[in-house]
N, CA, C and O of each residue as an XYZ file, in Angstrom:
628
protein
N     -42.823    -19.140     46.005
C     -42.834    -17.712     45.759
C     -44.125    -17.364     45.024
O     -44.548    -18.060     44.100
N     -44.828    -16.104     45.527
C     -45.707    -15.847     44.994
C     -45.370    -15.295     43.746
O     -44.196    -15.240     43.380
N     -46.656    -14.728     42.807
C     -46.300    -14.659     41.554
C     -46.129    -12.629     41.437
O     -45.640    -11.962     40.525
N     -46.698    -12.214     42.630
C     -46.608    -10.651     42.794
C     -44.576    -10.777     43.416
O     -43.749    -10.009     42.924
N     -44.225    -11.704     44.346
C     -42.501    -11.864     44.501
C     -41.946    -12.494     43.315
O     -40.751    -12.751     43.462
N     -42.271    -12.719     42.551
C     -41.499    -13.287     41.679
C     -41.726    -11.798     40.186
O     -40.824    -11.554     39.384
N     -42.791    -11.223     40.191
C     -42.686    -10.114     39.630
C     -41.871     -8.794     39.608
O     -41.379     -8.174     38.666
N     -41.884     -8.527     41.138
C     -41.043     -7.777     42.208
C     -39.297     -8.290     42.005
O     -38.414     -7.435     41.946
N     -39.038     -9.550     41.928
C     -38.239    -10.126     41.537
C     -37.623     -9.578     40.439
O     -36.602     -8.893     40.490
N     -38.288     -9.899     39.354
C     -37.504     -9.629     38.352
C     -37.801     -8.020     37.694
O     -37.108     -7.791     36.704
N     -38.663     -6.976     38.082
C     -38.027     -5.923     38.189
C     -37.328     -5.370     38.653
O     -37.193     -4.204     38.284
N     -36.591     -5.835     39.598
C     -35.416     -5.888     40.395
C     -33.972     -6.145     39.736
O     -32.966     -5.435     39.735
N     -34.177     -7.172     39.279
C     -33.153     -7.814     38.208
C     -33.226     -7.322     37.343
O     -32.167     -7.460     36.730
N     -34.446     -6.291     36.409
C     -33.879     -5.859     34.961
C     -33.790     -4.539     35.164
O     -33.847     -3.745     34.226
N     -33.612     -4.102     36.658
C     -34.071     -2.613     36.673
C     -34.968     -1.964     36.548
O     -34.721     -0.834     36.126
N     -36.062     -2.217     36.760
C     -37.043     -1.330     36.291
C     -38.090     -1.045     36.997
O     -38.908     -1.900     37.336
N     -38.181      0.309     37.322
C     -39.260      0.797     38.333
C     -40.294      0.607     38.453
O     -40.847      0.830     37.376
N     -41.312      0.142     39.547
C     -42.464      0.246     39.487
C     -43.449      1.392     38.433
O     -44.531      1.324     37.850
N     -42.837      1.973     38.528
C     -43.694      3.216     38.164
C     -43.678      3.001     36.204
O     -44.678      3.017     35.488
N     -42.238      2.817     35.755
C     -41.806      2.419     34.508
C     -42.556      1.231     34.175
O     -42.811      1.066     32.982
N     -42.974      0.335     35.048
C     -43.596     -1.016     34.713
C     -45.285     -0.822     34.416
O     -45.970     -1.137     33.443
N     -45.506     -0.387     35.265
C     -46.693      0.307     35.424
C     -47.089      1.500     34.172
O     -48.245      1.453     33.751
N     -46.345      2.334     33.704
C     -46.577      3.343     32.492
C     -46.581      2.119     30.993
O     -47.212      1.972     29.946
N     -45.652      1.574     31.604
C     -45.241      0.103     30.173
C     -46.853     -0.682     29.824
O     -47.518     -0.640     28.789
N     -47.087     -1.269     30.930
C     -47.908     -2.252     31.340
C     -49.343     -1.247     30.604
O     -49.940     -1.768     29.662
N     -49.741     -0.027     31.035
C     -50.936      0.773     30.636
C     -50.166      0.981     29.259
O     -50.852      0.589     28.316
N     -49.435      1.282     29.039
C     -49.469      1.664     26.879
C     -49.725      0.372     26.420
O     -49.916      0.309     25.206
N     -49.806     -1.050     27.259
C     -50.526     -1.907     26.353
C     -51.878     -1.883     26.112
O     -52.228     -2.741     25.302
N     -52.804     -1.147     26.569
C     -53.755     -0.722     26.699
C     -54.671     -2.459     27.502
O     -55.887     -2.483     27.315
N     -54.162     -3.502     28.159
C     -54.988     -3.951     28.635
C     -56.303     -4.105     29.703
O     -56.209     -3.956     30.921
N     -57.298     -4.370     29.116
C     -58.536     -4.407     29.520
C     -59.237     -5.344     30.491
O     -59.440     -6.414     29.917
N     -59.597     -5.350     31.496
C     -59.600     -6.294     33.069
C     -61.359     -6.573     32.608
O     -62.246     -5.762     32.344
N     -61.359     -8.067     32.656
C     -62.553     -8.601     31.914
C     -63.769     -8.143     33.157
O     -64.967     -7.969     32.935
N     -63.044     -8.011     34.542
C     -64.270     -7.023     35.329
C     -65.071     -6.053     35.480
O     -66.182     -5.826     35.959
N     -63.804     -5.259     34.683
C     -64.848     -3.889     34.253
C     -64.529     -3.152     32.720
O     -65.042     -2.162     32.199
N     -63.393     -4.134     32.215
C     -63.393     -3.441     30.531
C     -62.803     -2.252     30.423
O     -62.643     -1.590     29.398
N     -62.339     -1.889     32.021
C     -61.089     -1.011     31.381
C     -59.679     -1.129     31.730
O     -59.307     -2.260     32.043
N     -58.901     -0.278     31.739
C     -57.088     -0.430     31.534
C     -57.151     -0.563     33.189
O     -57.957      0.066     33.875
N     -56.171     -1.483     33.711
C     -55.987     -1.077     35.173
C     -55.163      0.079     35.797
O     -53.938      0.005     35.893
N     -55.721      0.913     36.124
C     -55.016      2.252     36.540
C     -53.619      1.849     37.835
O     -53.454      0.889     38.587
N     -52.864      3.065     37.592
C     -51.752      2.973     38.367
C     -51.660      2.377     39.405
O     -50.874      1.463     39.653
N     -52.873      3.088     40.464
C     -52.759      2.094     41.696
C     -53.138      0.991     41.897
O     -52.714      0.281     42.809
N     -54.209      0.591     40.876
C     -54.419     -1.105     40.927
C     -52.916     -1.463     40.985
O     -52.502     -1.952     42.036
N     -52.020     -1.261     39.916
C     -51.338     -2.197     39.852
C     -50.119     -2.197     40.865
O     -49.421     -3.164     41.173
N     -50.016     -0.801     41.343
C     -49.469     -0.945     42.681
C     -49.829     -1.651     43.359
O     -48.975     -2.368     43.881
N     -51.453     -1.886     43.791
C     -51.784     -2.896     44.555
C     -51.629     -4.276     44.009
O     -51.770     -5.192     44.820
N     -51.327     -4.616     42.608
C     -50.831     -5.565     42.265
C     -49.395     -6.335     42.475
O     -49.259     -7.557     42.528
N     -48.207     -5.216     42.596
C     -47.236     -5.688     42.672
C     -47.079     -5.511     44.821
O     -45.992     -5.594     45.393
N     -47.708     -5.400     45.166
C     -47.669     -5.556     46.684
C     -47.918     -6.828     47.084
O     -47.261     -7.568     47.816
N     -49.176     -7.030     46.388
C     -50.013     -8.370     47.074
C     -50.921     -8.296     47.475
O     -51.597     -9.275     47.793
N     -51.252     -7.173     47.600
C     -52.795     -6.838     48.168
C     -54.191     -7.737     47.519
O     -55.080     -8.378     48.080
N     -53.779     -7.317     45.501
C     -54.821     -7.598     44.655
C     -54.134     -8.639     44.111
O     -52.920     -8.762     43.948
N     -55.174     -9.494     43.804
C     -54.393    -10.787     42.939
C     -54.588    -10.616     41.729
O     -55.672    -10.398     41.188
N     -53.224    -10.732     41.082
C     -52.646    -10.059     39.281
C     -53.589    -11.267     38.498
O     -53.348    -12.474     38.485
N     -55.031    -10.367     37.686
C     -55.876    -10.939     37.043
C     -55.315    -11.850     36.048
O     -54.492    -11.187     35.417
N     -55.361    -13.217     35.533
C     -54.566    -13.952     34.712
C     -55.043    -13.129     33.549
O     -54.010    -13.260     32.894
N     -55.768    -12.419     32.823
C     -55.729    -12.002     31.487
C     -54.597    -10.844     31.453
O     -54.286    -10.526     30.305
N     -53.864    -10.093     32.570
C     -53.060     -9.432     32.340
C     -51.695    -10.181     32.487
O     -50.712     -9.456     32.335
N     -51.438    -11.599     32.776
C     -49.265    -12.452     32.291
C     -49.637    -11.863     30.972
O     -49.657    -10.637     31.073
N     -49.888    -12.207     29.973
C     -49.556    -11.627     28.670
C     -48.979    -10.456     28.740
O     -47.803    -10.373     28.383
N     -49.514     -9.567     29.103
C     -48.971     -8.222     28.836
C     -48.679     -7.962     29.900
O     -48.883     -6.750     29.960
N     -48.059     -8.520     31.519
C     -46.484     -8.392     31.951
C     -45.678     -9.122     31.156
O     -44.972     -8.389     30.464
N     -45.443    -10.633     30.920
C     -44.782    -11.205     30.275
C     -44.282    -10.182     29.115
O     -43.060    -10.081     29.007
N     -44.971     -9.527     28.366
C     -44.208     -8.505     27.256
C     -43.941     -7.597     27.315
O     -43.383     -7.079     26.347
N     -44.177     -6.891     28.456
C     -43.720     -5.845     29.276
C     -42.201     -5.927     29.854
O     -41.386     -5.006     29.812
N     -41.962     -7.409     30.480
C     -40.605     -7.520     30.931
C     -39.856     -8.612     30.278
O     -39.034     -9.221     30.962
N     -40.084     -9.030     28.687
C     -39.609     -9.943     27.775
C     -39.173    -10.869     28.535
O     -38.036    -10.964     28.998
N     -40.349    -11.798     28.727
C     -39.612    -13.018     29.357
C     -41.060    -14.217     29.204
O     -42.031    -13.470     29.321
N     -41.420    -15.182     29.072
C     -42.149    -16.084     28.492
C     -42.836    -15.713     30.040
O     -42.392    -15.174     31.054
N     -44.522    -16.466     29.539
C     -45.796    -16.273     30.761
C     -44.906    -17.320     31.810
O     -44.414    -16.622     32.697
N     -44.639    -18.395     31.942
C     -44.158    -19.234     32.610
C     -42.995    -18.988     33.472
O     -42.828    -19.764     34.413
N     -42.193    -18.060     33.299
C     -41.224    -17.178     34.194
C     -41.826    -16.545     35.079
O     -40.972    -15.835     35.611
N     -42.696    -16.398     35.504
C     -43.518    -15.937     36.487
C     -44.141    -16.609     37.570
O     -44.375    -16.263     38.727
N     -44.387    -17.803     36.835
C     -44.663    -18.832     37.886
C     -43.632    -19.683     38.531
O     -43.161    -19.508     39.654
N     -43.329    -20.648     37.668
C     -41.952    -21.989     38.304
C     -40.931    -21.594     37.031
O     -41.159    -21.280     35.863
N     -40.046    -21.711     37.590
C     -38.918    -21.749     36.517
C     -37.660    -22.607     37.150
O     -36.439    -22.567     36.994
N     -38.623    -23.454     37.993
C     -37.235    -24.768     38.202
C     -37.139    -25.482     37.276
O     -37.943    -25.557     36.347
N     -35.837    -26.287     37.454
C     -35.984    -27.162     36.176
C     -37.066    -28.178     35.797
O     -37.552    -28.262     34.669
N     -37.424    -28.999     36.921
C     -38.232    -29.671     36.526
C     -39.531    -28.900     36.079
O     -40.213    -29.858     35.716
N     -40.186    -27.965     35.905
C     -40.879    -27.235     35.255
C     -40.957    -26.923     34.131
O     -41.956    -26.931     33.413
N     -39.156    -26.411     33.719
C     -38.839    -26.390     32.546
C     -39.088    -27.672     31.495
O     -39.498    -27.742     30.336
N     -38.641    -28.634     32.470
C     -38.534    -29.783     31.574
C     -40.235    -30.608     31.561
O     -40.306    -31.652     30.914
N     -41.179    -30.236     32.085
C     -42.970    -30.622     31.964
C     -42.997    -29.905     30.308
O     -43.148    -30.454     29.216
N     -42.741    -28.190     30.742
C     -42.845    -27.467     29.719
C     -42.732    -27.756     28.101
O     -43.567    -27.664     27.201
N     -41.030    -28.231     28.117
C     -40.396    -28.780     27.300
C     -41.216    -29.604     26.546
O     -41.639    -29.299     25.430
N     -41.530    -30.988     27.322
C     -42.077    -32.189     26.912
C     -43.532    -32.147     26.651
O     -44.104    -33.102     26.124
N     -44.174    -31.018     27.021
C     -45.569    -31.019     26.540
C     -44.902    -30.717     25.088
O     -44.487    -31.429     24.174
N     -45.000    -29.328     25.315
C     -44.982    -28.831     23.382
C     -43.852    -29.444     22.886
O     -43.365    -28.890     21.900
N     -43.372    -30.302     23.239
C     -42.346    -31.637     22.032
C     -43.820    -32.617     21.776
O     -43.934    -32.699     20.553
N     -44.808    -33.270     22.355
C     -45.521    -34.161     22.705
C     -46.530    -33.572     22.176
O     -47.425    -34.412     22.088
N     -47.033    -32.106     21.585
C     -47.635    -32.034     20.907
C     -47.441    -31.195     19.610
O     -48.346    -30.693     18.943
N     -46.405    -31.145     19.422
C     -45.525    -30.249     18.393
C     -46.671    -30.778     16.926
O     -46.890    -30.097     15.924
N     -47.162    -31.978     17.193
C     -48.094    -32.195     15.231
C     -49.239    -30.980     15.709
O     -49.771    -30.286     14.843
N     -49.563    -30.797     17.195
C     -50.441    -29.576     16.992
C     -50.381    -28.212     16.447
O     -51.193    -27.457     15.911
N     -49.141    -28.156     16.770
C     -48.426    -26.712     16.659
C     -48.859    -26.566     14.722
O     -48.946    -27.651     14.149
N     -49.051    -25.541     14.027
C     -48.892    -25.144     12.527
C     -47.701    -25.447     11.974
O     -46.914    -25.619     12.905
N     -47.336    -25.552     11.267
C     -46.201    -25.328      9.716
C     -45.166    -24.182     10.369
O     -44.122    -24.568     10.893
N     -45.404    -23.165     10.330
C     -44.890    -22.131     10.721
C     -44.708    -22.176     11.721
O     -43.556    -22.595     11.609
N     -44.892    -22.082     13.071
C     -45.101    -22.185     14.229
C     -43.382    -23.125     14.439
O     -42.359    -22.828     15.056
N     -43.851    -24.572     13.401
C     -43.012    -25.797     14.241
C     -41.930    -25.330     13.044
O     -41.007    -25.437     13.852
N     -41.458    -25.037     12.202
C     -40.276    -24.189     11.687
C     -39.810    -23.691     12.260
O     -38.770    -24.186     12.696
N     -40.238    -22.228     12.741
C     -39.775    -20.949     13.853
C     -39.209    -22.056     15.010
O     -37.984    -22.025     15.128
N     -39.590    -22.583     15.481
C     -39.100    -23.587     16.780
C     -38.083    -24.273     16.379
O     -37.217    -24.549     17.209
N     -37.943    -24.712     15.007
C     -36.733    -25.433     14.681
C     -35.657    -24.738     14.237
O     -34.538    -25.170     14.515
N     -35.787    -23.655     13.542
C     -34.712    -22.886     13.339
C     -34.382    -21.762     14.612
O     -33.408    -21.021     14.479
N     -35.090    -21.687     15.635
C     -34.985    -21.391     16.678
C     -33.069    -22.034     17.596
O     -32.001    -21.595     18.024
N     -34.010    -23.560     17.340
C     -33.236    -24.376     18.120
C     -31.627    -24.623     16.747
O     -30.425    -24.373     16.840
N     -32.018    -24.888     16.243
C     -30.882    -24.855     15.337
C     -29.970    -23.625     15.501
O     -28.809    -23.678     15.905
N     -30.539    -22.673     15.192
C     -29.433    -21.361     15.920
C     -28.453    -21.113     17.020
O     -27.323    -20.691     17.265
N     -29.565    -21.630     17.554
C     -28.806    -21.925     19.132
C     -27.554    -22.600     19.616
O     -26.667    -22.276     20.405
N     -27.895    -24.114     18.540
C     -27.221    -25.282     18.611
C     -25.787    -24.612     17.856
O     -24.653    -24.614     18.334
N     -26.263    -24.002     16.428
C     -24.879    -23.672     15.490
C     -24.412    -23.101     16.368
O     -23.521    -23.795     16.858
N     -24.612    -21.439     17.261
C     -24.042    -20.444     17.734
C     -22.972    -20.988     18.725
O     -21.837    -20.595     18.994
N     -23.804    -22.135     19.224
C     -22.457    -22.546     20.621
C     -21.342    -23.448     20.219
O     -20.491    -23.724     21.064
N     -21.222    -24.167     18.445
C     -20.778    -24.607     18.490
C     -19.447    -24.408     18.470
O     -19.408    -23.225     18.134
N     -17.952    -24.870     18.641
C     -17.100    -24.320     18.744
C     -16.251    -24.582     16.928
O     -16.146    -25.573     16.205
N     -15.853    -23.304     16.808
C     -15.299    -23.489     15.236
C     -14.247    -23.950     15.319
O     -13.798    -23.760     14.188
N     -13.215    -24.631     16.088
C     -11.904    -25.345     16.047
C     -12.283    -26.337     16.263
O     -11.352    -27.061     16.617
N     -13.482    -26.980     16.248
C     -13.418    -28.797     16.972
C     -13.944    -29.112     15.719
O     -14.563    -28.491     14.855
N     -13.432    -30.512     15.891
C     -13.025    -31.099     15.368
C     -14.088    -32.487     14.530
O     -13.848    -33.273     13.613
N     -15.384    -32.223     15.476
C     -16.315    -32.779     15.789
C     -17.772    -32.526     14.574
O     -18.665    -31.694     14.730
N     -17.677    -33.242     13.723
C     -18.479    -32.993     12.726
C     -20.572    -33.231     13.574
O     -21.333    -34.178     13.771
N     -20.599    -31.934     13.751
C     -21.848    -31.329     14.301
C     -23.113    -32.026     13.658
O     -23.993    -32.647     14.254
N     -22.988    -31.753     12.153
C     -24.070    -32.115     11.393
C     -24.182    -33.256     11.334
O     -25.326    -33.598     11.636
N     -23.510    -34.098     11.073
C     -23.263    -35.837     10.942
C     -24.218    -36.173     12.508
O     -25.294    -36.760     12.395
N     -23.863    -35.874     13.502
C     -23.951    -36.211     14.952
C     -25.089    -35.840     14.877
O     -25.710    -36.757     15.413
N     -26.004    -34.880     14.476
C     -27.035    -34.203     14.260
C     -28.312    -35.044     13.703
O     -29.403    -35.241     14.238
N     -27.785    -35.485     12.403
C     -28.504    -36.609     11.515
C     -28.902    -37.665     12.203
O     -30.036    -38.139     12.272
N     -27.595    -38.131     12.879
C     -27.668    -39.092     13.482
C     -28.739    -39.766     14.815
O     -29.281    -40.866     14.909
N     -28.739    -38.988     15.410
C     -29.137    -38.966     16.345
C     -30.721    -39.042     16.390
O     -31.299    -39.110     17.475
N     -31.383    -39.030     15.232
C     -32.482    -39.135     15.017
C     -32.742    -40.819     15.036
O     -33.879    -41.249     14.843
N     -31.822    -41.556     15.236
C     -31.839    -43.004     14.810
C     -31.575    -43.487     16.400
O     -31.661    -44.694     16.624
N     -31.325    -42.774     17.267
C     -31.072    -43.223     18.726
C     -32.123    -43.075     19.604
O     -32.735    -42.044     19.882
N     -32.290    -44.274     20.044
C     -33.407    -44.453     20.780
C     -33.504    -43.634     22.398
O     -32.534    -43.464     23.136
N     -34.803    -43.241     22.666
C     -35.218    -41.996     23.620
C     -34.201    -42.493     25.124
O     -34.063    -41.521     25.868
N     -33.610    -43.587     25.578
C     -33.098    -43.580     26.886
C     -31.559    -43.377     26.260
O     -30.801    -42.961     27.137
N     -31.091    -43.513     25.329
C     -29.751    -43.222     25.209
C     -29.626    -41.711     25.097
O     -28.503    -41.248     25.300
N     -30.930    -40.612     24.711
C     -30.933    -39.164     24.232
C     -30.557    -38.972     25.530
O     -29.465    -38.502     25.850
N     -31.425    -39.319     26.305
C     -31.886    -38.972     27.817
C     -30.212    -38.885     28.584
O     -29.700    -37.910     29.135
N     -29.637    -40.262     28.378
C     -28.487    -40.442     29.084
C     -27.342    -39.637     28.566
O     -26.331    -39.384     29.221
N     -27.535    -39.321     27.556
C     -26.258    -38.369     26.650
C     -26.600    -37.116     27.025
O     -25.574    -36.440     27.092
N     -27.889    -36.280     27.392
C     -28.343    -35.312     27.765
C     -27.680    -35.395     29.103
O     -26.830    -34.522     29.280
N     -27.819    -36.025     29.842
C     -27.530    -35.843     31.496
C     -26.292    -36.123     31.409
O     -25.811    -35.960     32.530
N     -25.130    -36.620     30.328
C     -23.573    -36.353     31.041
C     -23.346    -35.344     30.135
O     -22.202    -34.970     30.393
N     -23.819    -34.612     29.120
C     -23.321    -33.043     28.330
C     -23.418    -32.166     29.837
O     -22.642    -31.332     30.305
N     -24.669    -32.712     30.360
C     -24.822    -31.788     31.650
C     -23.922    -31.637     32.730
O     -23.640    -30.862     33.645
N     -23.545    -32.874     32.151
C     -22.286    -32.690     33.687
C     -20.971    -32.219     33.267
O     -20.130    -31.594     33.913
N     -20.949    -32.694     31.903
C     -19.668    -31.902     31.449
C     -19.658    -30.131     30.834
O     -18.713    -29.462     30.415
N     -21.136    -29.775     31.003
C     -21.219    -28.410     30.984
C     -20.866    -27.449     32.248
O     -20.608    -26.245     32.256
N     -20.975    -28.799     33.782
C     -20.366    -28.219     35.271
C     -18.560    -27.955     35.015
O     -17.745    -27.400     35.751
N     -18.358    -28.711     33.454
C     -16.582    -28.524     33.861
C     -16.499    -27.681     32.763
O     -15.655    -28.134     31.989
N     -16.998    -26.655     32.349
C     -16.744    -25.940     31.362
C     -15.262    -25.577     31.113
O     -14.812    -25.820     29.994
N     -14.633    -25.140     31.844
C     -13.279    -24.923     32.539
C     -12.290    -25.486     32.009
O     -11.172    -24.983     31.896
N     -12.712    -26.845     31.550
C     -11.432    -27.261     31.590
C     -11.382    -28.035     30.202
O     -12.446    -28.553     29.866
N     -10.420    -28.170     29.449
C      -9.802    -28.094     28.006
C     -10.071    -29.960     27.722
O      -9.247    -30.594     28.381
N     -10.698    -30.559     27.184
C     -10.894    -31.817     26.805
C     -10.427    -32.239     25.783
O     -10.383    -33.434     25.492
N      -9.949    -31.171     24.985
C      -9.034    -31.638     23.672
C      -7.779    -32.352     23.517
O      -7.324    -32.564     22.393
């Protein structure tokens, strides 16, 4: 899929009109390093057709235009996800102080929010732990949560 169908795509999916995308997209006021100014309406009509190919200095400001990371635009299979993943894990000492916080309490949120408050299953302990388990057992415990996330359905207690 091109990246003008996969745009088309997901204004489709969040609702939102060309025309709305396009008024959005110009109040960011971005600037096309060809000629230094905003791309006017019909460029970007001709952008979301296919005609013109969507200048890479403007994913930023679709990406925040239709809240969704630059990389949703391109691949968002899994195995993409998971290159993604493993770079910025693989270089996370690059990342700042701040930066690799926000990412951890990110993920921590996430982790608390789904957990279920009747089980029984001491979260944090398992949590600690797991820092002591070596990378093919993560791997293998990752791929059967996965399969037992296909049986959501059904009551394991």
């Amino acid at each position: 899929m091109e990246v003008y169908e996969k745009l088309n795509y997901i204004l489709k999916e969040q609702k939102i009109s060309k025309r709305n995308f396009s008024n959005k997209l110009r109040d960011l006021e971005p600037k096309l390093k060809t000629t230094g100014n905003i791309p006017s309406e019909n460029t970007i009509y001709s952008y979301l057709s296919g005609r013109i190919t969507i200048p890479i200095e403007l994913i930023p400001y679709i990406a925040d235009v239709l809240n969704i990371t630059e990389q949703e635009l391109f691949d968002t299979s899994n195995y993409s996800k998971k290159r993604y993943i493993n770079y910025f894990v693989k270089n996370i000492q690059k990342v700042d102080k701040v930066d690799f916080e926000y990412f951890k309490n990110l993920i921590d949120n996430k982790i608390n929010n789904n957990l279920k408050e009747d089980s029984n299953v001491d979260f944090y302990k398992l949590k600690e732990l797991l820092k002591y388990a070596p990378t093919s057992f993560i791997n293998k415990l990752i791929d059967r949560l996965e399969e037992f996330k296909t049986l959501d359905n059904i009551d394991f207690k």
